[in-house]
N, C-alpha and C positions, 0 to 999 in steps of 0.2 A: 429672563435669560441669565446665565452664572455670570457671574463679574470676578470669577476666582478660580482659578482649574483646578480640578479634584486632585489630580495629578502633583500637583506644585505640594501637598503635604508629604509626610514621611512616608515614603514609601519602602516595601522591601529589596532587598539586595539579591534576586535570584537563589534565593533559600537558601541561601550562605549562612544567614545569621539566627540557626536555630538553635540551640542548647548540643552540645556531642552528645548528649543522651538521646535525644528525639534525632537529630540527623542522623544517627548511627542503626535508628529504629526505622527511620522512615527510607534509610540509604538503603540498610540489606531487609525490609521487608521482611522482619521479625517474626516469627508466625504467629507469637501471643498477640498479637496487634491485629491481624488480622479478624475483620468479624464475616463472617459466612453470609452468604443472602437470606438464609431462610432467620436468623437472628437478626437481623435490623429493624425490623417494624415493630411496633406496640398498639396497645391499641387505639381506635384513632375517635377521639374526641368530638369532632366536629359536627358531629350532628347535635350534638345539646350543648355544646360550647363553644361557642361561636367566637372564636378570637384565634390571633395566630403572633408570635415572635417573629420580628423581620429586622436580621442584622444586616448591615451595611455599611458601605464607606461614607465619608461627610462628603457634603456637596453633590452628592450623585441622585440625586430626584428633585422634581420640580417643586418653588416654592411660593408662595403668593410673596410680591412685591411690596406689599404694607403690612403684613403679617408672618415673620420669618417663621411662625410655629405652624403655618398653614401648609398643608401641601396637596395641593388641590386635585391631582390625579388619586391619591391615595384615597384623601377625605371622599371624593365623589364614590369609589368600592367602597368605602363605610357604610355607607349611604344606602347605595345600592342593595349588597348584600347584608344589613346588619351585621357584618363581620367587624370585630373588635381587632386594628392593630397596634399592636403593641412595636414602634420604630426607631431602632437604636442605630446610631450612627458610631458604634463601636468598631468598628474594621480600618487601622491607621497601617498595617503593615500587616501582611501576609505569613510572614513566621510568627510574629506577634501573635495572630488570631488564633493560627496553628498550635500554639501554645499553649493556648487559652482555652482549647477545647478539646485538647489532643488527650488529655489523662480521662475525661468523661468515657470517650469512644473506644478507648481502647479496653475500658473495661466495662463494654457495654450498660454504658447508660446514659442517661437522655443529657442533651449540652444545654437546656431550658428554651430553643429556639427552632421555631420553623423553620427559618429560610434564610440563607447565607448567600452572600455575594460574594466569590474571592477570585481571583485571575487564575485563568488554565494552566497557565503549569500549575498551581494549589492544585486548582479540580484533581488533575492528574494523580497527584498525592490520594487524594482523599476515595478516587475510583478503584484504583491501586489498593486498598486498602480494605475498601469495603465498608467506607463511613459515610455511605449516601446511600439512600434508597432510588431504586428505578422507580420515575414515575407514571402513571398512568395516562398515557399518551389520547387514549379515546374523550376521557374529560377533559380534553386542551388541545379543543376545533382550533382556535387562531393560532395555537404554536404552531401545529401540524399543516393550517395552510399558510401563512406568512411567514415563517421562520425564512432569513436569506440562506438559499440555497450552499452560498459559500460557505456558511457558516454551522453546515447541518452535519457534517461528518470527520468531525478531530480525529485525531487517532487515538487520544484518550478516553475518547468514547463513542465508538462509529454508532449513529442512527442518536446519537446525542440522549442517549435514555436517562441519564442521572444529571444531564447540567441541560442548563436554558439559558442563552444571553440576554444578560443583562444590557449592555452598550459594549458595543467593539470598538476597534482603533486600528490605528497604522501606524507602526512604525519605521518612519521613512526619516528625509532628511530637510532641515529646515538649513536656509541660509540669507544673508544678506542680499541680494541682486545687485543693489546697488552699488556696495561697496566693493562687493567683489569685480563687479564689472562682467562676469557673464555668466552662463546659465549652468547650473551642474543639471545633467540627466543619467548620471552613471554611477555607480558607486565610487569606483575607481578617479573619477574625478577629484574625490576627497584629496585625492592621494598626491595630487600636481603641488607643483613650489611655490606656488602662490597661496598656498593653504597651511603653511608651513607654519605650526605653531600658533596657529587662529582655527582649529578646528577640534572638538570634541565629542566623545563616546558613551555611550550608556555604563555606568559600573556595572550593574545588574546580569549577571552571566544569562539569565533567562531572556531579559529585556534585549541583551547586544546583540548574540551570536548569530540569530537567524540572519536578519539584513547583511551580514558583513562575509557570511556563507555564501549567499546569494549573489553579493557581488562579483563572487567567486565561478562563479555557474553552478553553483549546488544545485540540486533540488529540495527543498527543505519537507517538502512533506516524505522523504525516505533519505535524509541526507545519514553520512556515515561517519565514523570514527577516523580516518582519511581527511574528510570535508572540515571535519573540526580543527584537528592538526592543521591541515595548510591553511588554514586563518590564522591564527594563533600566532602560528610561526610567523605570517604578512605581519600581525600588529605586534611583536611582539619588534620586530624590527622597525618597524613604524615607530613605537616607544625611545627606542635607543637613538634614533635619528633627532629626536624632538620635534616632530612631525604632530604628532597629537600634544595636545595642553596638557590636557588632563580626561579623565573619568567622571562621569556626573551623573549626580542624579537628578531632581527635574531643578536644580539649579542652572541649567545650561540656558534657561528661558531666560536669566538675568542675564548671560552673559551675552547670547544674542542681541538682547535689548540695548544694553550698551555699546555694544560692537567690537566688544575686546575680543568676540569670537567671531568669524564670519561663517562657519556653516558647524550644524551639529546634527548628530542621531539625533532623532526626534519621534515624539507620539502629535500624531494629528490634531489631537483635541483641545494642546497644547496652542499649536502657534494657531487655532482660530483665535484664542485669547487672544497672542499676542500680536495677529496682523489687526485687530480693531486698535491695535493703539500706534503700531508698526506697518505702514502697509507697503515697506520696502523688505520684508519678511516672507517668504514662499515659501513653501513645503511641497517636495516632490519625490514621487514614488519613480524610482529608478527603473530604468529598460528592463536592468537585471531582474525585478522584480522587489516587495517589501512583504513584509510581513503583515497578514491582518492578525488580530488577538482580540479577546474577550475578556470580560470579568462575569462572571455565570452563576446562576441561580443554582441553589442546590439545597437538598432537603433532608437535614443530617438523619444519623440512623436514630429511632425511639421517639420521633416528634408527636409530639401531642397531637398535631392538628394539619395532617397531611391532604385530606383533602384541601383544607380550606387553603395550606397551600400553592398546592396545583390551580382551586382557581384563582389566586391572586395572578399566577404565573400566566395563565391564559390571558386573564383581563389584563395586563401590561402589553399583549401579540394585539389585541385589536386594534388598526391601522390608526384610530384617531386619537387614542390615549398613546401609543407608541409616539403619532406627533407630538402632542402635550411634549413628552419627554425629551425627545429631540430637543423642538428647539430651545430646553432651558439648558439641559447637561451639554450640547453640541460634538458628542460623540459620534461615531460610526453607528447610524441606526440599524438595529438588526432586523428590523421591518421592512420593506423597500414600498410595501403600500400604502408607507407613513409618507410619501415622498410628495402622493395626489393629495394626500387632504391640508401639506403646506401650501403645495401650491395652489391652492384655491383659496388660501386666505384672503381677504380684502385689506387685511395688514402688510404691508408692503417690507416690511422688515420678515416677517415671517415668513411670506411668501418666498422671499430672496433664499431661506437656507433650502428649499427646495432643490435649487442651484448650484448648492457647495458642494463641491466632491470631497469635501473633506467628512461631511454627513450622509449624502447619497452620493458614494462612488461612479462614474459616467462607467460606460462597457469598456470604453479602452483602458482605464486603472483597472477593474475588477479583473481585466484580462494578467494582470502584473499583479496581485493581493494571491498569498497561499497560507494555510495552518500549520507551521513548522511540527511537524513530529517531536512531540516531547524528550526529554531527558530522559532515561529512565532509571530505575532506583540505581541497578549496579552502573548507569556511566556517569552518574551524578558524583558520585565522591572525587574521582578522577579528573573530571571536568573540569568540578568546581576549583580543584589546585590550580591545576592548571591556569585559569582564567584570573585567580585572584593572583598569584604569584606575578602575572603579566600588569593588573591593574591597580596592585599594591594594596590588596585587603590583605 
């Protein structure tokens, strides 16, 4: 199991922090940037070459415990299929990668990798764009039946043809119990005088907005230019009052931990870390509702080796390798029939994340978890002023 949240490394700022050349490219949907469907595939390899490139974030897959070089979900597909992978733990920030691969696609040609992990609003970007190929849904039985159903229709990609989750999350809100002395279940609670200058926010305009909408009564899956504005306006006076500390990014788990803060935005996956070592630490998804999110498989355009791919992506959907994965990342599993073969372990530590909602959601949270409708290229410039001017980027 991780002893370190994937989360706690650098992550990106809500696609703030990309070059004015590429955010001006990627804000108004440049038409040279664009590449067409029928120009993204090449040809595909994998029948006589049996190996695939699979970029990712660190910490985000299962590792053997006396072997940090082992990774024993991936190694066993070796195995299995004689497929060679080649696995980079290259992805530290989301504009970063963007960066990194963004001049290949735009003038079509190959980024030297199969299979990319980055967070939905990226995907968005990259769907938007035309730098992923739709996959072939009939070679990937276990995605097509396990995929959780909440998680099968973004608006950046209804019927999910060009992404596949990797591990989801919640963005909701983590707080002391203890110290504060009693239970928040509302957004809006943040917002009492008791909280006053002991509580903090996501910088990341992609990461914050949704939950903070929502506590609004938005709907976030069609929330509008309206619902943005009267947030904004709430924190921005919120700011002036000295109501909120500060903006953070997954530094907020320190300050938790010490107590200098008593409740912060928070990612689920986050305070599992931190109630193993804090278990006067809760995380709670609001009345109002929280945000669920993804970081999503995707298969850039010209890849070498697209089937082989799809079936790595498949062999991740089957229920008992999906466990494997769970319980080391302890993410929101995108499986839910990963849920029976925890709980059938004879390992009593294993068995127990069967249990956690912060892994397998119960009916009444999944009833409160929605896919926030993405930014899109023309509200993003806008936005993002707006948002940083409030948070002092």
């Amino acid at each position: 199991m991780a002893d370190l949240s994937r989360r706690a490394l650098l992550r990106g700022v809500g696609g703030t922090g990309v070059t004015g050349a590429l955010a001006a490219m990627t804000g108004c949907g440049v038409p040279p940037a664009y590449v067409a469907a029928a120009d993204r595939g090449g040809p595909d390899r994998s029948a006589r070459d049996h190996r695939l490139v699979f970029a990712n974030w660190p910490l985000y897959i299962d590792v053997d415990d006396h072997d940090k070089q082992r990774r024993p979900t991936l190694d066993a597909f070796q195995r299995r299929t004689g497929i060679s992978v080649t696995y980079t733990e290259e992805i530290n920030d989301n504009d970063e990668f963007f960066g990194k691969v963004s001049p290949a696609l735009m003038n079509h040609q190959s980024t030297g990798r199969d299979l990319i992990v980055i967070s939905d609003w990226m995907c968005a970007r990259f769907v938007r764009l035309g730098w992923v190929q739709e996959m072939n849904r009939a070679a990937q039985p276990h995605v097509a039946k396990y995929l959780d159903p909440l998680l099968r229709t973004p608006h950046f990609d209804p019927g999910r043809r060009h992404s596949v989750p990797w591990q989801s999350g919640i963005t909701g809100i983590a707080y002391n119990r203890r110290k504060l002395g009693r239970e928040i279940k509302h957004t809006s609670d943040l917002w009492k005088a008791d909280l006053r200058g002991r509580v903090t926010l996501l910088s990341g305009l992609d990461e914050a907005f949704a939950l903070l909408m929502q506590g609004n009564g938005a709907d976030i899956t069609r929330w509008t230019a309206d619902d943005f504005y009267r947030m904004t306006d709430q924190i921005r006076g919120l700011v002036h009052k000295g109501h909120i500390r500060r903006f953070t990014g997954n530094d907020y788990i320190k300050d938790l931990d010490s107590g200098d803060v008593l409740a912060a935005q928070a990612y689920s996956g986050d305070v599992i870390q931190l109630q193993a070592d804090n278990p006067d630490i809760e995380f709670v998804v609001p009345q109002e509702g929280a945000e669920l999110w993804a970081e999503s498989l995707m298969i850039p355009n010209l890849a070498d080796h697209k089937r082989d791919a799809e079936r790595l992506i498949d062999y991740y959907y089957e229920p008992a390798v999906a466990a494997e994965l769970a319980a080391w990342v302890n993410y929101v599993c995108p499986v839910p029939a990963a849920r029976d073969v925890l709980a059938s372990s004879k390992d009593k530590e294993r068995a127990a994340l069967a249990e956690d909602p912060l892994i397998f959601p119960d009916d009444a949270m999944r009833g409160r978890l929605a896919i926030a409708r993405d930014i899109t290229s023309k509200e993003r410039t806008e936005f993002a002023k707006e948002w940083n001017a409030i948070v002092g980027l």
